[in-house]
C-alpha positions as semicolon CSV with decimal commas, in nm:
position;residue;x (nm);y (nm);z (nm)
1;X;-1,367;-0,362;-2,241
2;X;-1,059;-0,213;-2,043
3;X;-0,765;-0,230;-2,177
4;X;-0,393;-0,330;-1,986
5;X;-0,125;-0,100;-2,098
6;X;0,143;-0,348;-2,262
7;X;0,357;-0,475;-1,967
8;X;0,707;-0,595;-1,918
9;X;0,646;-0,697;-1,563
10;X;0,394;-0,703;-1,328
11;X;0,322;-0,821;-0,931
12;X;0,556;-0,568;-0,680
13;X;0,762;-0,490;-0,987
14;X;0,577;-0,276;-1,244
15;X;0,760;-0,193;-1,577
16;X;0,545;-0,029;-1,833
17;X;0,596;0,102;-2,229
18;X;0,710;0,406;-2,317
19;X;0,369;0,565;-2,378
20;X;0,421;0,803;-2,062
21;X;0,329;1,155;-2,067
22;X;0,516;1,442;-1,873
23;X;0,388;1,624;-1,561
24;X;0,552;1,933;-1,403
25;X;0,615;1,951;-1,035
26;X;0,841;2,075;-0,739
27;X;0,987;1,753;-0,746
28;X;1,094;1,740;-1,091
29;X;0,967;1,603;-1,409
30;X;0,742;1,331;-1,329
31;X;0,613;1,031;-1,568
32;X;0,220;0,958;-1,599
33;X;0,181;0,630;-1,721
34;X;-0,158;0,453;-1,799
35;X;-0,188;0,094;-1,620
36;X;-0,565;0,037;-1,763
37;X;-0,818;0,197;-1,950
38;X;-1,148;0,179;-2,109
39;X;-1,314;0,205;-1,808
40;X;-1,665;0,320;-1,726
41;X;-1,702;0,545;-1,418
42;X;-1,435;0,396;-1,212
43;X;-1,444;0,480;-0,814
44;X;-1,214;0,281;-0,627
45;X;-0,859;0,064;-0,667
46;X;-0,693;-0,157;-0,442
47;X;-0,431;-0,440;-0,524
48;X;-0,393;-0,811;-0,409
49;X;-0,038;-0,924;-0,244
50;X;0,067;-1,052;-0,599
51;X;0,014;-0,771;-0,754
52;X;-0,342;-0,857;-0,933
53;X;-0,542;-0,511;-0,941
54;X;-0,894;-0,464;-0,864
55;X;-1,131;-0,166;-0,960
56;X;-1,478;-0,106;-0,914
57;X;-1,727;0,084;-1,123
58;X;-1,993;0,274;-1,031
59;X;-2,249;0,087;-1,199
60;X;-2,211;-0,217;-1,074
61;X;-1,878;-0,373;-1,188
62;X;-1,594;-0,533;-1,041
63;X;-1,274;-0,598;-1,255
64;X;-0,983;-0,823;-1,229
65;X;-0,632;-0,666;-1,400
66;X;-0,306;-0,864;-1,436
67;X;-0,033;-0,945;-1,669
68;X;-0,347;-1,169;-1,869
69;X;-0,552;-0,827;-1,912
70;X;-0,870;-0,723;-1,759
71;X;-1,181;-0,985;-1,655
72;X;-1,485;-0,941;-1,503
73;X;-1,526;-1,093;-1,105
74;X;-1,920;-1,165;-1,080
75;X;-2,073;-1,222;-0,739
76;X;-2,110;-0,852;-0,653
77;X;-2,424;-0,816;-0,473
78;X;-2,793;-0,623;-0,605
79;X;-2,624;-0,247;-0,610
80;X;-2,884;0,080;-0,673
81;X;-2,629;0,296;-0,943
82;X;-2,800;0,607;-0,978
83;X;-2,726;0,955;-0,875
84;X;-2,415;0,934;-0,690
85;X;-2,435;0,587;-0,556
86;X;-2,369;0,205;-0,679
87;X;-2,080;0,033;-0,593
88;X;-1,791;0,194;-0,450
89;X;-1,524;0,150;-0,257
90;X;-1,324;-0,160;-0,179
91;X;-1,066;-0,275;0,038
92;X;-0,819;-0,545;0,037
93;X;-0,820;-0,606;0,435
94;X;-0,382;-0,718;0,558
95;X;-0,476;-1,060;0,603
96;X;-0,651;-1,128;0,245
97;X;-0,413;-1,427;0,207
98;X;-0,503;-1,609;0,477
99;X;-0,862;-1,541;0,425
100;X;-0,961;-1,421;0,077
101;X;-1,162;-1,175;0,237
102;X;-1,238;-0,812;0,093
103;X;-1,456;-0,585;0,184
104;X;-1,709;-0,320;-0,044
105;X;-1,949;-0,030;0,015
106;X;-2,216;0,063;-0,192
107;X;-2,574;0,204;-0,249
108;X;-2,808;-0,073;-0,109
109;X;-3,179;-0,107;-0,230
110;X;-3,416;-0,043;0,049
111;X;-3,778;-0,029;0,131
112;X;-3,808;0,363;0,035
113;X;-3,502;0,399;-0,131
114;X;-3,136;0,351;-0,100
115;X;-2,859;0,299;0,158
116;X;-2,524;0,301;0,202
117;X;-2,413;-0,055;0,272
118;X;-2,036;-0,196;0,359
119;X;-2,052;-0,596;0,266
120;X;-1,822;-0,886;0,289
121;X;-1,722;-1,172;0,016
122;X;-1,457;-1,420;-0,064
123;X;-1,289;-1,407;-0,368
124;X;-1,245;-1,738;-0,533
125;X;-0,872;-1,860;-0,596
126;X;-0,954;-1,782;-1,021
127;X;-1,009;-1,423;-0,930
128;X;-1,345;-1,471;-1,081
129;X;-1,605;-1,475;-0,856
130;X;-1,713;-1,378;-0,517
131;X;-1,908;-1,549;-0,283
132;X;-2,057;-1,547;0,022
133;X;-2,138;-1,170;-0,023
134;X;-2,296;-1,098;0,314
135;X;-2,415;-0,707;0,446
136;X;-2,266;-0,623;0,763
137;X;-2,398;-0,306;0,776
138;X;-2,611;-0,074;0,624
139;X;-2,749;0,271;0,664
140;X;-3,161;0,240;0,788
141;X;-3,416;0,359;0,674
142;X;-3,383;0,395;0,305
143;X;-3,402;0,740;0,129
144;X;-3,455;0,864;-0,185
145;X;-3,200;1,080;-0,229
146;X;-2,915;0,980;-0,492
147;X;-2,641;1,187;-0,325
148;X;-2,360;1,183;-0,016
149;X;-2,327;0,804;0,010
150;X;-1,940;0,874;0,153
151;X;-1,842;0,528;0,156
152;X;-1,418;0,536;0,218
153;X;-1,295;0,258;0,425
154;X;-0,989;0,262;0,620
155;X;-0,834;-0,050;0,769
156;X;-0,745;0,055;1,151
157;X;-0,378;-0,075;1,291
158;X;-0,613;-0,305;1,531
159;X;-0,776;-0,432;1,231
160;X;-1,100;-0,238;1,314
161;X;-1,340;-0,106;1,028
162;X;-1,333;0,248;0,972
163;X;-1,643;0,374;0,716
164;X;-1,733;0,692;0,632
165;X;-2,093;0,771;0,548
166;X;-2,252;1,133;0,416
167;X;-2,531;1,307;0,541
168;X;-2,742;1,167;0,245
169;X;-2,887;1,532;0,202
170;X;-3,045;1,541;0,520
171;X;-2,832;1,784;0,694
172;X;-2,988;1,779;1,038
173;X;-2,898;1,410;1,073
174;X;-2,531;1,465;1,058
175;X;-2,597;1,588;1,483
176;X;-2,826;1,314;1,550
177;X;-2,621;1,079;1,725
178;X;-2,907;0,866;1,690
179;X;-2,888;0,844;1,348
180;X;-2,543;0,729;1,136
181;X;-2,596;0,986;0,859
182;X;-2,294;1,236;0,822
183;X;-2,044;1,014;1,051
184;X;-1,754;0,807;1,035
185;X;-1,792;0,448;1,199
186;X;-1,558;0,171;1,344
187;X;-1,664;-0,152;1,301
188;X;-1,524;-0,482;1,370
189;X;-1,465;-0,709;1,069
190;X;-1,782;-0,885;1,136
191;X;-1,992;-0,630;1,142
192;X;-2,037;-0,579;1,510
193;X;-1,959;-0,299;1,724
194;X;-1,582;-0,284;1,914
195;X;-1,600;-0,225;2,289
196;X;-1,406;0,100;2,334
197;X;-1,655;0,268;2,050
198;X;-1,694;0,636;2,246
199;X;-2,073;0,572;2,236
200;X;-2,128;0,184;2,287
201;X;-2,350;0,113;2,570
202;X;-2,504;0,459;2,558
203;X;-2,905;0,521;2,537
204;X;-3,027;0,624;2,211
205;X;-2,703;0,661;2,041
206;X;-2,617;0,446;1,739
207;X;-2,267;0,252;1,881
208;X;-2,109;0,213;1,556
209;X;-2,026;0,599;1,548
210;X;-1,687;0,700;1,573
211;X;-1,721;1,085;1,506
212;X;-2,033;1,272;1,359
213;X;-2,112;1,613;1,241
214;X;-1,952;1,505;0,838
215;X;-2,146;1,653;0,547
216;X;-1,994;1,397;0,277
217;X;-1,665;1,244;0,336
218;X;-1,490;1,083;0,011
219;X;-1,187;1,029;0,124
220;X;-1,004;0,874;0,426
221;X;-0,665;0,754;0,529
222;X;-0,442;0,693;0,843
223;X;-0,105;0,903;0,812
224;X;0,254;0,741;0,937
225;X;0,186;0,744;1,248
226;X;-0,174;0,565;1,245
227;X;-0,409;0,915;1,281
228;X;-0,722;0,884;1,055
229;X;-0,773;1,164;0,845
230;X;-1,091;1,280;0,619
231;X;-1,201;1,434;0,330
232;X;-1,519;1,589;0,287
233;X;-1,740;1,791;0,047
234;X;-1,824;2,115;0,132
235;X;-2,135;2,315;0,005
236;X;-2,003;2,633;-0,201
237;X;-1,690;2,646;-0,047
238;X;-1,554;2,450;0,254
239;X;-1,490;2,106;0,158
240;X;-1,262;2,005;0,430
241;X;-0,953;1,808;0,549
242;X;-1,026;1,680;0,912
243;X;-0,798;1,517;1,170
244;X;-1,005;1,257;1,327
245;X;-1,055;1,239;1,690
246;X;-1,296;1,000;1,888
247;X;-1,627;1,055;1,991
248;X;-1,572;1,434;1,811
249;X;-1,835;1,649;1,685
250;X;-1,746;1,825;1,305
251;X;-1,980;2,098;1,349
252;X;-2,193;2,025;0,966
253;X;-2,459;2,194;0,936
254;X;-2,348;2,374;1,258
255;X;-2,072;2,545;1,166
256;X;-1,879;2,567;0,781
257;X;-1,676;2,711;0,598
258;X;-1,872;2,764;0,281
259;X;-2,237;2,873;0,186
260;X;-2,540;2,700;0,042
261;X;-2,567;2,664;-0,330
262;X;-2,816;2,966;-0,299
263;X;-2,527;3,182;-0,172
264;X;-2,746;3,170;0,197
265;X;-2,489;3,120;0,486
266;X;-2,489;2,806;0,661
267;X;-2,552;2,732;1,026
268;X;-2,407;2,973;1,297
269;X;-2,080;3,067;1,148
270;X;-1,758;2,897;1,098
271;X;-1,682;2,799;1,459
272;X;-1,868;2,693;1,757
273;X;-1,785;2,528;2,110
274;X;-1,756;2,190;2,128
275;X;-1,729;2,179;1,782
276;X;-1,395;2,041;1,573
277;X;-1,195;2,287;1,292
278;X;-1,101;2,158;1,008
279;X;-0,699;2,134;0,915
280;X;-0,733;2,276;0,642
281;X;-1,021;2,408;0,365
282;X;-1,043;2,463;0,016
283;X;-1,257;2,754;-0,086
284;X;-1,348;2,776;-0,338
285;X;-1,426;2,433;-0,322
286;X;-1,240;2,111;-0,537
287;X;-1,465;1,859;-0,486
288;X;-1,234;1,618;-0,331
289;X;-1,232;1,237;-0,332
290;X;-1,007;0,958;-0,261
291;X;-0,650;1,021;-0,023
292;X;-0,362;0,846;0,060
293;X;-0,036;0,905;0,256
294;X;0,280;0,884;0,037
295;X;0,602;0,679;0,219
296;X;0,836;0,819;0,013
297;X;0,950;0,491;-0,181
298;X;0,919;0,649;-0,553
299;X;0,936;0,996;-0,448
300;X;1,151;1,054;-0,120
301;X;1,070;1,434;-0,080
302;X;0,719;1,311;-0,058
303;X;0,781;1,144;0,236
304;X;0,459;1,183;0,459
305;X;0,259;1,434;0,259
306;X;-0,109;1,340;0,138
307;X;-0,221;1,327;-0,148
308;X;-0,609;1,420;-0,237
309;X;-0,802;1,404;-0,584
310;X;-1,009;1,650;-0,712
311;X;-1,314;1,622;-0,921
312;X;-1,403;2,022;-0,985
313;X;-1,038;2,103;-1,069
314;X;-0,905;1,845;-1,252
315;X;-0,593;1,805;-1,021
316;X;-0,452;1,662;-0,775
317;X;-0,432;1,837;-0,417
318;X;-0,069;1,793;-0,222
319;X;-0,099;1,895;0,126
320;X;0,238;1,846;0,378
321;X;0,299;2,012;0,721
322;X;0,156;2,064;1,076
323;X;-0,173;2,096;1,036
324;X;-0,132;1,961;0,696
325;X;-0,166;2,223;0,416
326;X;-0,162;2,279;0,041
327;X;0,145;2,337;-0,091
328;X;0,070;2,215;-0,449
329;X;-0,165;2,108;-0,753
330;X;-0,039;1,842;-1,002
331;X;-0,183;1,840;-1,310
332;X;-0,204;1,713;-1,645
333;X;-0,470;1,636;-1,906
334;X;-0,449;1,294;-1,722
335;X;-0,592;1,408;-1,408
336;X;-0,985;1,479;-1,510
337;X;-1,210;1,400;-1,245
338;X;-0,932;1,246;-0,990
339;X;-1,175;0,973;-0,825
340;X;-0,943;0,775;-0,596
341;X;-0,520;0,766;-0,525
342;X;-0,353;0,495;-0,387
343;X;-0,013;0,404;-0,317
344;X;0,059;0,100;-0,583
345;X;0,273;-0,215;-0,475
346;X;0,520;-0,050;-0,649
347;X;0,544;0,232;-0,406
348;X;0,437;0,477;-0,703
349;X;0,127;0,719;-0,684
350;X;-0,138;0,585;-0,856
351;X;-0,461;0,764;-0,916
352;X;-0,825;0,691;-1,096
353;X;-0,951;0,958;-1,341
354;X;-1,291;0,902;-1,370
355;X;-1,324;1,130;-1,651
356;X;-1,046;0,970;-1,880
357;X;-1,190;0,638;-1,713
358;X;-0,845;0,514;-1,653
359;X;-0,570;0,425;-1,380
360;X;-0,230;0,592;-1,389
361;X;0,077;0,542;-1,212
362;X;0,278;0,899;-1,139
363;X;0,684;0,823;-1,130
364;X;1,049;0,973;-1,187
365;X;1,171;0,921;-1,518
């Protein structure tokens, strides 16, 4: 079972035992402190108003963590965990306490094979169950591919849905603006499709699309000012930041900045008309997953960079500027397989290592 590093304090005011380990950086010595560990595959974190944490696991799981230690939430709808998919992602939408409302994606079973899904459920006032978990979306028709799910979801200042969703290996479909493969969405909280969507009302467009042309976007995050940005795998080479614009056209399998895994170039190049440049690239590529905005609160310097995880690498990615670039790599054994990062209630960096299968916090001593 996970296991709650021994706690002074919890809720908005974190105080943890000495068992921190040191990580170099421009900014200084910086603490890495576990919060929990012991657990298996983790892909996404997001915390309640009081503090509570949640995490989900790949396979299937949903976990509770507060000061009374970790505890499993059942309710979690029928998930397909194999390949890259089960459940993953989860967000704790602004108005949670008026509603006890959150909101999940994962690899739905379909009639010939798997989709990615975003659902919604209530979470019961024990913080052990869910219910009411209802699909308000899903990706149609199944396939049997067990890769690029995507599956980030970023809460929109209007309280729109935005979800990202991969190609699922089919790289044409990323241009088919009939088809949601390789896009990001917006989405009301209900499920249905907002007015002003760049495509609604169109002929033979799917409405729900936001911006298209993604290969496999794992991260996603609005900076200070309210501008969604992306993360997205590359092939060999080219995994991407993206600034992103409506109704805009990313160019996969198009245009990239990387090669197939054959070493065969991709598409027509690395630029196109009509088609969007990335902010920035990583080549050779880092795998990236999970982003986040810092505000500055634990680390003031900070202020405004992003932060990006990296599963090939071990590290994870700083990027600050206009366009945003990489300025630096933190790293420690602690940072294996970065998964997701997340600004805590504490206002302190806190990342998922899905290869130590824990959740740190990153501070000044």
């Amino acid at each position: 079972m996970p296991r709650l590093a021994p706690l002074v304090g919890f809720a908005l005011a974190l105080t943890f035992s000495q068992s921190a380990q040191a990580m170099d950086s421009s900014a200084g010595r910086l603490d890495v402190t576990p919060i929990v560990t012991g657990l298996d595959t983790p892909w996404a974190v997001d915390t309640l108003p009081n503090g509570t944490i949640l995490i989900t696991e790949r396979r299937g799981r949903l976990l509770a963590v507060d000061e009374g230690g970790a505890r499993d939430i059942s309710g979690v709808g029928q998930v397909a965990a194999r390949g890259q998919g089960g459940l993953l992602d989860i967000l704790v939408p602004r108005d949670f306490a008026q509603s006890r409302e959150l909101l999940f994606t994962y690899s739905k079973p379909q009639p010939g094979g798997t989709g990615t899904a975003l659902a919604r459920a209530t979470l019961s006032e024990g913080l052990d169950r869910l219910t009411d978990w209802r699909v308000l979306w899903e990706l149609t028709p199944g396939s049997t591919g067990g890769r690029h799910f995507g599956s980030r979801l970023v809460e929109a200042p209007d309280g729109t849905i935005f979800l990202t969703v991969g190609d699922r290996g089919d790289r044409p479909s990323a241009q088919d603006l009939g088809r949601e493969n390789g896009s990001v969405l917006r989405l009301n909280r209900d499920g249905t499709i907002p007015a002003d969507n760049p495509f609604a009302g169109q002929q033979d467009v799917r409405p729900e699309i936001w911006s298209y042309g993604h290969r496999n976007p794992q991260g996603a995050a609005l900076d200070p000012k309210g501008q969604l940005y992306t993360v997205e795998h590359g092939a060999r080479g080219g995994d991407e930041v993206n600034r992103i614009a409506k109704g805009a056209n990313y160019g996969w399998p198009v245009i990239s900045y990387g090669r197939h895994y054959s070493g065969a170039k991709i598409g027509d190049g690395t630029a196109k008309p009509g088609m969007e440049q990335p902010v920035h690239y990583w080549d050779p590529s880092i795998a990236p997953s999970g982003m986040m905005f810092h505000d500055g609160k634990e680390i003031p310097e900070w202020r405004g960079n992003a932060f990006v995880g990296s599963l090939k690498f071990n590290h994870i990615a700083r990027l600050a500027g206009t366009p945003l670039r990489e300025v630096e790599r933190l790293d420690s054994p602690e940072t294996l397989r970065v998964r997701d990062v997340i600004q805590g209630p504490d206002g302190a960096i806190w990342f998922l290592s899905e290869g130590r299968g824990a959740l740190y916090r990153i501070t000044k001593p």
